[in-house]
MARFIKOL-223303 format. One record per residue (C-alpha): residue in one letter; residue number from 0; x, z, y. Coordinates in steps of 0.2 Angstrom, whole numbers. Layout:
REM MARFIKOL-223303
{node A NUM {X Z Y}}
...
END
This chain:
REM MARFIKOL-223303
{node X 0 {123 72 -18}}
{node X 1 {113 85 -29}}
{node X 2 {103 83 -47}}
{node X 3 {84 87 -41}}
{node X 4 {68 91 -53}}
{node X 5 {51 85 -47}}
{node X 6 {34 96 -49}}
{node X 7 {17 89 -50}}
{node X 8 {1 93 -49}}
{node X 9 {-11 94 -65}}
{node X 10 {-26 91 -56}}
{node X 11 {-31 71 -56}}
{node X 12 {-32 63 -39}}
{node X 13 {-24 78 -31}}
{node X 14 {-7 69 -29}}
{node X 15 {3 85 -24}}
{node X 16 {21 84 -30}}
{node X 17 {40 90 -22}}
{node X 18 {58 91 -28}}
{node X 19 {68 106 -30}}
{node X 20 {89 107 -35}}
{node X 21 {92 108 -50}}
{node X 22 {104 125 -46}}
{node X 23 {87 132 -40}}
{node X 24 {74 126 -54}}
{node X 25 {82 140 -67}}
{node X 26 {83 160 -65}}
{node X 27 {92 173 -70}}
{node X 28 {87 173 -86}}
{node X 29 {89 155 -89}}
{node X 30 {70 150 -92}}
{node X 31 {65 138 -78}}
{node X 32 {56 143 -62}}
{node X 33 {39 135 -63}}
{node X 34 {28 132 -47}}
{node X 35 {11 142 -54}}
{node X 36 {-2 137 -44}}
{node X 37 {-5 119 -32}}
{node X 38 {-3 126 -12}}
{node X 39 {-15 111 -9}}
{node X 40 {-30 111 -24}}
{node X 41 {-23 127 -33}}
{node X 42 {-20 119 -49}}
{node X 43 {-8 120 -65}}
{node X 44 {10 112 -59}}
{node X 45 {22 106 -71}}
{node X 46 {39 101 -71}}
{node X 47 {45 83 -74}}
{node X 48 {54 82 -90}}
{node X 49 {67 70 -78}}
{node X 50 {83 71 -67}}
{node X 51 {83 63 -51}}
{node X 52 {97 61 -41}}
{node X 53 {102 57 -23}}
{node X 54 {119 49 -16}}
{node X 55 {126 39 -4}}
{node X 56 {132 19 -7}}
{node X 57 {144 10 -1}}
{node X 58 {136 5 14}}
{node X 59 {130 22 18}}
{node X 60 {110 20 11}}
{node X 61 {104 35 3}}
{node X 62 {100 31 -16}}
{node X 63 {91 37 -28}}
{node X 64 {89 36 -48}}
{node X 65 {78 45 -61}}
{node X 66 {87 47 -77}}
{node X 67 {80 53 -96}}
{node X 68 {92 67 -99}}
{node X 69 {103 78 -88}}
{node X 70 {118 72 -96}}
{node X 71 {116 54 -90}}
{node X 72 {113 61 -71}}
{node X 73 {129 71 -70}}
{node X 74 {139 57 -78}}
{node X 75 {133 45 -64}}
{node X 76 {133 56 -49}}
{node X 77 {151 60 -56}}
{node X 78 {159 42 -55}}
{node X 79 {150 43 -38}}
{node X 80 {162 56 -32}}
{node X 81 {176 49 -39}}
{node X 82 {171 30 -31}}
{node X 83 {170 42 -16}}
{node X 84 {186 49 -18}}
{node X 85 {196 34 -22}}
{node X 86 {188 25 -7}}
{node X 87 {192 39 3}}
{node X 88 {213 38 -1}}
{node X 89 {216 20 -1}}
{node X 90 {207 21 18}}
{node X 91 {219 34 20}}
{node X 92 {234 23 13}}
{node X 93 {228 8 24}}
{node X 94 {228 -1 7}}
{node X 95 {213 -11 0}}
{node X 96 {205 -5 -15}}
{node X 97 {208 -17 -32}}
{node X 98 {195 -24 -40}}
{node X 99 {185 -12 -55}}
{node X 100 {185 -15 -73}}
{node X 101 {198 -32 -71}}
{node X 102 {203 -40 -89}}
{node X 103 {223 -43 -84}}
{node X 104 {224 -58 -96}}
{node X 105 {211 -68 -90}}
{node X 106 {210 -65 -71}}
{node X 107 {224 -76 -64}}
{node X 108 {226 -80 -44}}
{node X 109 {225 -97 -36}}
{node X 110 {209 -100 -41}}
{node X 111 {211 -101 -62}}
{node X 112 {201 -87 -67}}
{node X 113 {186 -92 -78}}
{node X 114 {169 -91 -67}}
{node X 115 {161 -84 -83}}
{node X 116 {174 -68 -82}}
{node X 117 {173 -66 -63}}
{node X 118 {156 -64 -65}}
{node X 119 {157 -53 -76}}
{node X 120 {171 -44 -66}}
{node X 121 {159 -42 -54}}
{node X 122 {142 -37 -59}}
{node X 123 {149 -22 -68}}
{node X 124 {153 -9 -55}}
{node X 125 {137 -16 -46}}
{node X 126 {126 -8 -61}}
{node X 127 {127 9 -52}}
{node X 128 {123 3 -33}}
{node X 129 {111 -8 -32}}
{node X 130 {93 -4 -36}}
{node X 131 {90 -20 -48}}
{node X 132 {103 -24 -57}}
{node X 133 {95 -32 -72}}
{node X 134 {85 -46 -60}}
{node X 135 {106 -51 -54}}
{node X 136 {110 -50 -71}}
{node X 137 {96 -64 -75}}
{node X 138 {103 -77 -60}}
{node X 139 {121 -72 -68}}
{node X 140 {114 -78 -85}}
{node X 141 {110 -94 -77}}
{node X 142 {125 -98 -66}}
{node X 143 {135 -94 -82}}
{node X 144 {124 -106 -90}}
{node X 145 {129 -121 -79}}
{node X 146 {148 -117 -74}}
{node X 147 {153 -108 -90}}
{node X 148 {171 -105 -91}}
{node X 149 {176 -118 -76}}
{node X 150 {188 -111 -65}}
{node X 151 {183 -103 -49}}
{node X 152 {194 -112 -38}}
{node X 153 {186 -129 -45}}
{node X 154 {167 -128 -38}}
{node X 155 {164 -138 -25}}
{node X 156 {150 -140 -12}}
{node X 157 {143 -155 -24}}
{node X 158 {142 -143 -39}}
{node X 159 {132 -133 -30}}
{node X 160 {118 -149 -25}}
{node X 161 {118 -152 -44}}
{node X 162 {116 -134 -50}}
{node X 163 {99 -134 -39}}
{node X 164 {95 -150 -45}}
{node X 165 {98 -140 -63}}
{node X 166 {88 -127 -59}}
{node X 167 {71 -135 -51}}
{node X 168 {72 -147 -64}}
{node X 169 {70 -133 -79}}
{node X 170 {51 -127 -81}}
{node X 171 {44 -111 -84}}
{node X 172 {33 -112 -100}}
{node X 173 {20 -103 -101}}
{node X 174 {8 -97 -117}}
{node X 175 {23 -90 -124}}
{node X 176 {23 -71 -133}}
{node X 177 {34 -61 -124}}
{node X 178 {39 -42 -123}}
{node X 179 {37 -31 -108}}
{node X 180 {48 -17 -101}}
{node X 181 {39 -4 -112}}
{node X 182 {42 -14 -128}}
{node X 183 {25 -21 -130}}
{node X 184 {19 -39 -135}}
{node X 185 {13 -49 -122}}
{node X 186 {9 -66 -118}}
{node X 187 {9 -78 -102}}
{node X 188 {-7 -84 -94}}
{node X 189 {-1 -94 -81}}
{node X 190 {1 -114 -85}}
{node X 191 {19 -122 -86}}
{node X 192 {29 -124 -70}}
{node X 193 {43 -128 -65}}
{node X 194 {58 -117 -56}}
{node X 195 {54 -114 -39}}
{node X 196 {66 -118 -23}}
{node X 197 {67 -99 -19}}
{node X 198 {72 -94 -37}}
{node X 199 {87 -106 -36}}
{node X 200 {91 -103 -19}}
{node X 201 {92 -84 -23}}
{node X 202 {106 -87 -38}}
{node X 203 {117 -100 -27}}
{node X 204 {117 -83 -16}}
{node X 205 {123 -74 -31}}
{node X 206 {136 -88 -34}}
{node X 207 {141 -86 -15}}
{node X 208 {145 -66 -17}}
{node X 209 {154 -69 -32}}
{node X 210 {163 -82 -23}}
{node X 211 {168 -69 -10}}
{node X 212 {170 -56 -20}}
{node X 213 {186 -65 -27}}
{node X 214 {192 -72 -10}}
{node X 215 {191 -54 -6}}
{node X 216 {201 -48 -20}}
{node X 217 {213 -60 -19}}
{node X 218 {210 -72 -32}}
{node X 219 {206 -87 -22}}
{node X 220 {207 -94 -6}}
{node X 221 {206 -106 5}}
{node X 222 {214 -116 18}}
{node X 223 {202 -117 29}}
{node X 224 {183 -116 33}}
{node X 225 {178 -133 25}}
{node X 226 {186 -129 8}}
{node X 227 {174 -113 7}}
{node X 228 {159 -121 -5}}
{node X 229 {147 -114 6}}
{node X 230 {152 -120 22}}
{node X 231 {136 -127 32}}
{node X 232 {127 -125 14}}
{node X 233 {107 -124 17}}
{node X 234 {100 -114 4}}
{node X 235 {84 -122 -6}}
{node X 236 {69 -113 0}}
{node X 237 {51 -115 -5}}
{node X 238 {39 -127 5}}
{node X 239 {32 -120 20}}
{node X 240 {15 -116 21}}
{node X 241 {3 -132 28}}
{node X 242 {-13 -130 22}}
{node X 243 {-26 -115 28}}
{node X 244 {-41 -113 22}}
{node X 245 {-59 -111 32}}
{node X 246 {-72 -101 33}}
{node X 247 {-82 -110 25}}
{node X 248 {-71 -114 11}}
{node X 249 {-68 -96 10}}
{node X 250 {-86 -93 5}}
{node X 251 {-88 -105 -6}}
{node X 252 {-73 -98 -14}}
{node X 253 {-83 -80 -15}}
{node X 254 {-98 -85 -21}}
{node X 255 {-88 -91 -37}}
{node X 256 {-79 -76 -37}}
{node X 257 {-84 -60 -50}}
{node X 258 {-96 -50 -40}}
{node X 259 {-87 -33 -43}}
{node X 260 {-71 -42 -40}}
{node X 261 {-76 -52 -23}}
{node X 262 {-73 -36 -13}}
{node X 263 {-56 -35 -19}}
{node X 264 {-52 -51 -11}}
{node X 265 {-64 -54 4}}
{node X 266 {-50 -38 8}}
{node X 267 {-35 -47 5}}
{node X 268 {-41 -62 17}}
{node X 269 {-45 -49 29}}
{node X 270 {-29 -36 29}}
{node X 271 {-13 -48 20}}
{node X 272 {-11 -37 8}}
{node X 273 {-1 -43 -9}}
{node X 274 {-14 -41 -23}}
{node X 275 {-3 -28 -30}}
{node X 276 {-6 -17 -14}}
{node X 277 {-26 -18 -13}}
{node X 278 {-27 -15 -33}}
{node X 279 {-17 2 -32}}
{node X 280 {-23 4 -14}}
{node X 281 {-28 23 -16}}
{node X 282 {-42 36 -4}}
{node X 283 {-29 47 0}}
{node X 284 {-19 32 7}}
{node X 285 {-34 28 21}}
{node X 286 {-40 46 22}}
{node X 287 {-39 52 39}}
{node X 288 {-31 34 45}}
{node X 289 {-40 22 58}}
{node X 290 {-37 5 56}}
{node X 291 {-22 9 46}}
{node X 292 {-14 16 30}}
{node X 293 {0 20 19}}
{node X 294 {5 11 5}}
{node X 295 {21 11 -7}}
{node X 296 {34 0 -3}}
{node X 297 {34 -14 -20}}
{node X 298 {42 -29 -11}}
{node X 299 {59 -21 -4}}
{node X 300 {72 -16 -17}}
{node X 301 {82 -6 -5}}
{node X 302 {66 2 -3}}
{node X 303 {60 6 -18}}
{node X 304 {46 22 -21}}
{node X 305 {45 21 0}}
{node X 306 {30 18 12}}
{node X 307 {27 5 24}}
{node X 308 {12 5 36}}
{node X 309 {-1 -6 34}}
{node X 310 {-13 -10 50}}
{node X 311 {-31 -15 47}}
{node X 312 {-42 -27 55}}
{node X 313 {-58 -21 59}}
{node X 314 {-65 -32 48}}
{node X 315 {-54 -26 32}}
{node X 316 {-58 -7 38}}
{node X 317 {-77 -12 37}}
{node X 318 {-75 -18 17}}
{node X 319 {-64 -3 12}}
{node X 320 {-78 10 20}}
{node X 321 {-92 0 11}}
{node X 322 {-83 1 -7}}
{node X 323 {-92 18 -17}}
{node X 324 {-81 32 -23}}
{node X 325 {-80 30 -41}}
{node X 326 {-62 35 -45}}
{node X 327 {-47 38 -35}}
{node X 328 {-43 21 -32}}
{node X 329 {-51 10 -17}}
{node X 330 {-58 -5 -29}}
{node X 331 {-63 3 -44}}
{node X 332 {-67 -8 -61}}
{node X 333 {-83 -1 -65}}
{node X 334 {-82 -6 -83}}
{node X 335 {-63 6 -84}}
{node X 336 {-68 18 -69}}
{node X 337 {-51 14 -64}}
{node X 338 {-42 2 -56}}
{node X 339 {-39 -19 -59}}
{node X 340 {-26 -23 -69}}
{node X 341 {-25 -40 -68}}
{node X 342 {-38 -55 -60}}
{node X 343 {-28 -69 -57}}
{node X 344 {-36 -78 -73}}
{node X 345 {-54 -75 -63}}
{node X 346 {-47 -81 -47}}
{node X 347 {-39 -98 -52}}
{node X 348 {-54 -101 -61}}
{node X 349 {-66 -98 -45}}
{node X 350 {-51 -108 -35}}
{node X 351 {-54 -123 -47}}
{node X 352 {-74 -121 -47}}
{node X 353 {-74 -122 -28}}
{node X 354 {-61 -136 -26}}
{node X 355 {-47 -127 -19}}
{node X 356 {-32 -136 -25}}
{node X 357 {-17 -142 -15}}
{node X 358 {0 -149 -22}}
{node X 359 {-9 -151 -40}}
{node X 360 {-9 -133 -41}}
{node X 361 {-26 -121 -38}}
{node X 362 {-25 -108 -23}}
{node X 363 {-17 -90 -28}}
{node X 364 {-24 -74 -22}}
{node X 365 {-7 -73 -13}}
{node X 366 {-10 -89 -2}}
{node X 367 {-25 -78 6}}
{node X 368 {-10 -67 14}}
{node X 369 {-2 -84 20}}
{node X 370 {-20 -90 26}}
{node X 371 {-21 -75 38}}
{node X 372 {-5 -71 41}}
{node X 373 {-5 -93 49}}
{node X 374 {-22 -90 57}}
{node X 375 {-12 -77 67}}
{node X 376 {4 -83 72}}
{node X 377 {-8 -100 77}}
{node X 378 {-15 -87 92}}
{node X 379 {3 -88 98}}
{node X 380 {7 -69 96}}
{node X 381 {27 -64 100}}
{node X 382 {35 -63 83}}
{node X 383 {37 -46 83}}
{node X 384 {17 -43 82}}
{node X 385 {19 -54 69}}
{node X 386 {33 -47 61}}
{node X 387 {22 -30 62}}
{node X 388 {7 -35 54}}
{node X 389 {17 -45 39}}
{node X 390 {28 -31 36}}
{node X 391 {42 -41 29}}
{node X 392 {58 -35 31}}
{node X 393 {66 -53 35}}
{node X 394 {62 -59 50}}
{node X 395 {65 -77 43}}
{node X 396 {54 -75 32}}
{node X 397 {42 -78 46}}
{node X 398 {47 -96 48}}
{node X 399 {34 -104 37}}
{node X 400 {21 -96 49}}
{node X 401 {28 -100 64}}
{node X 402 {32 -117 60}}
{node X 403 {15 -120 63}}
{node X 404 {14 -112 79}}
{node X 405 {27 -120 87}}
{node X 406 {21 -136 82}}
{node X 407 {2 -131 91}}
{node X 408 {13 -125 106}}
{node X 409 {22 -141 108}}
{node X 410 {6 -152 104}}
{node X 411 {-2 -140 120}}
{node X 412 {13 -143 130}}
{node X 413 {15 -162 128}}
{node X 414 {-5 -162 133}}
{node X 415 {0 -152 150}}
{node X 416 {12 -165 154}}
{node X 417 {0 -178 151}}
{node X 418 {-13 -170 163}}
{node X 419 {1 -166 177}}
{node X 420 {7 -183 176}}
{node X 421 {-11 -191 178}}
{node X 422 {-17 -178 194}}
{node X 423 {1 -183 202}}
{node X 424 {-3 -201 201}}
{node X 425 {-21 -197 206}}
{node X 426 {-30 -206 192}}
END
């Protein structure tokens, strides 16, 4: 556990950077030791006005958080240690550790305490572990929404039916003006919709862990495994995947496309890549690579600012080798001489132009990555290949490919049946 400062390069598209400690980033004197020149291009190098620093969790995962000021990252890796410490001596007492930040009047045993305050109870301590806690403050917002102050003991398996019912019923409008991260107005594109399976099932997982959290803790319990509200519970999900699109479709989808833009996608049919990937898809990432490259984890919160490996078809390789070099960035916007920033408004237009609509809805740039990704799980490749070529970190999140497969490897079974059956009779 240590306070680090980062060094970058000056120079653009150079992409030279490294940590030092903190201890070591100030001499003697007490001005700070500077890098002076870049050991790969030989450029200025400037230290980050930011405090990283790196610990251990709970579960033994290596964390990291960049903080503003050095104030704030010696406050947090301090209540790190003393976490540490305490877990460290209640192990040591063989005595389990009680529950952080707990409001004595309101958290009562047998199931009584308000959902609303054991929510709260637990989310608080989880602000310093987990790498977003504002996305499970949003689902507690909702769940809190819905159960208010009900006790905790009370929610039953139906509640949790009618909460999804709740959730998938509420709709996401759209055309609204809104304020992004860095405090600036901004306003939806996308059309109304309503809350998807996936979103709800990821809250009533929320609502499980708080759930536990208590049983662990001692405030609930239960006499047996079908009291648990989650006992044989299936979690909503969003529809599988049934619809691929052909060749042909595919062109005609192109030729509607932005002719500085079609590249850009004819990749992402050709590699399943999420857009966000081939947009900040980099030369440096593909130089000195075959059929492959590096790009920065986005998808994984537990890995967060890491890489993943990203293996090309032949195909994919032969559009990134044709784009020009007008910037660091693989597809460059030549009117910016930078990278896209946003082209879903382009593509549901060219989706709507060349009749590409399934459930009422227009196809998405993302369903090309579900188009390739079901065109190769239909060859009847192991999962792991598949597994491999999706980089997902879930392997059930393969299931709405394969569910395809195995229902091609059944239809080819039942027909060897049928053939065996008609040589043994000899018709």
């Amino acid at each position: 556990m240590a306070i680090f400062n980062k060094f970058l390069c000056k120079t653009p598209m150079c992409g030279y950077w490294r940590t030092k400690p903190s201890k070591t980033t100030t001499g003697a004197d007490g001005q700070p030791v500077v890098i002076k020149n870049c050991p790969k291009c030989g450029g200025d190098v400037y230290k980050s006005p930011k405090f990283t620093i790196q610990y251990y969790g709970k579960s033994g995962r290596k964390k990291t958080k960049t903080l503003n000021t050095k104030k704030e990252a010696e406050a947090i890796l301090a209540t790190v240690v003393s976490d540490k410490q305490k877990r460290k001596l209640f192990s040591a007492l063989n005595i389990v550790s009680p529950p952080e930040n707990l409001p004595p009047e309101k958290m009562k045993p047998d199931g009584r305490t308000p959902f609303d305050e054991m929510a709260k109870t637990f989310h608080t301590p989880r602000t310093r572990t987990i790498k977003d806690p504002n996305r499970e403050a949003i689902a507690i917002r909702h769940l809190v929404g819905f159960f208010g102050n009900k006790p905790i003991g009370d929610i039953l398996p139906m509640h949790l039916r009618e909460y999804q019912h709740h959730r998938q019923g509420q709709t996401v409008l759209s055309g609204q003006s809104e304020v992004s991260k860095y405090g600036r107005p901004v306003k939806r594109v996308k059309p109304p919709r309503n809350v998807k399976a996936s979103t709800a099932g990821r809250e009533l997982r929320v609502l499980r862990m708080i759930i536990l959290y208590a049983k662990a803790n001692k405030f609930l319990e239960f006499e047996s495994d079908e009291d648990y509200p989650f006992y044989k519970f299936k979690f909503p999900e969003d529809r599988e995947i049934v619809h691929i699109i052909t060749q042909e479709q595919k062109q005609k989808l192109y030729s509607f496309l932005p002719k500085n833009s079609q590249p850009l996608f004819e990749f992402l049919a050709e590699s399943g890549c999420r857009i966000s990937e081939a947009m900040s898809l980099t030369w440096s990432n593909v130089r000195h690579m075959k059929k492959r490259s590096r790009l920065r984890d986005t998808k994984s919160q537990r890995a967060k600012g890491g890489t993943e490996e990203l293996f090309l078809s032949p195909m994919a390789w032969q559009i990134v080798e044709s784009q020009p070099r007008l910037s660091e960035y693989v597809f460059t916007n030549p009117k910016t001489k930078t990278r896209y920033t946003s082209l879903g408004k382009s593509f549901r237009q060219a989706a709507i132009e060349a009749d590409l609509i399934f459930d009422g809805e227009p196809l998405r740039p993302h369903d090309l990555r579900h188009n390739l990704l079901t065109e190769i799980a239909e060859t009847e490749v192991s999962e792991s290949t598949l597994l491999l070529i999706s980089r997902h970190k879930d392997p059930k999140s393969l299931q709405r490919y394969l569910h395809r497969n195995k229902q091609k490897a059944a239809e080819n079974a039942f027909l060897r049946l049928v053939e065996s059956r008609q040589q043994g009779t000899g018709e």
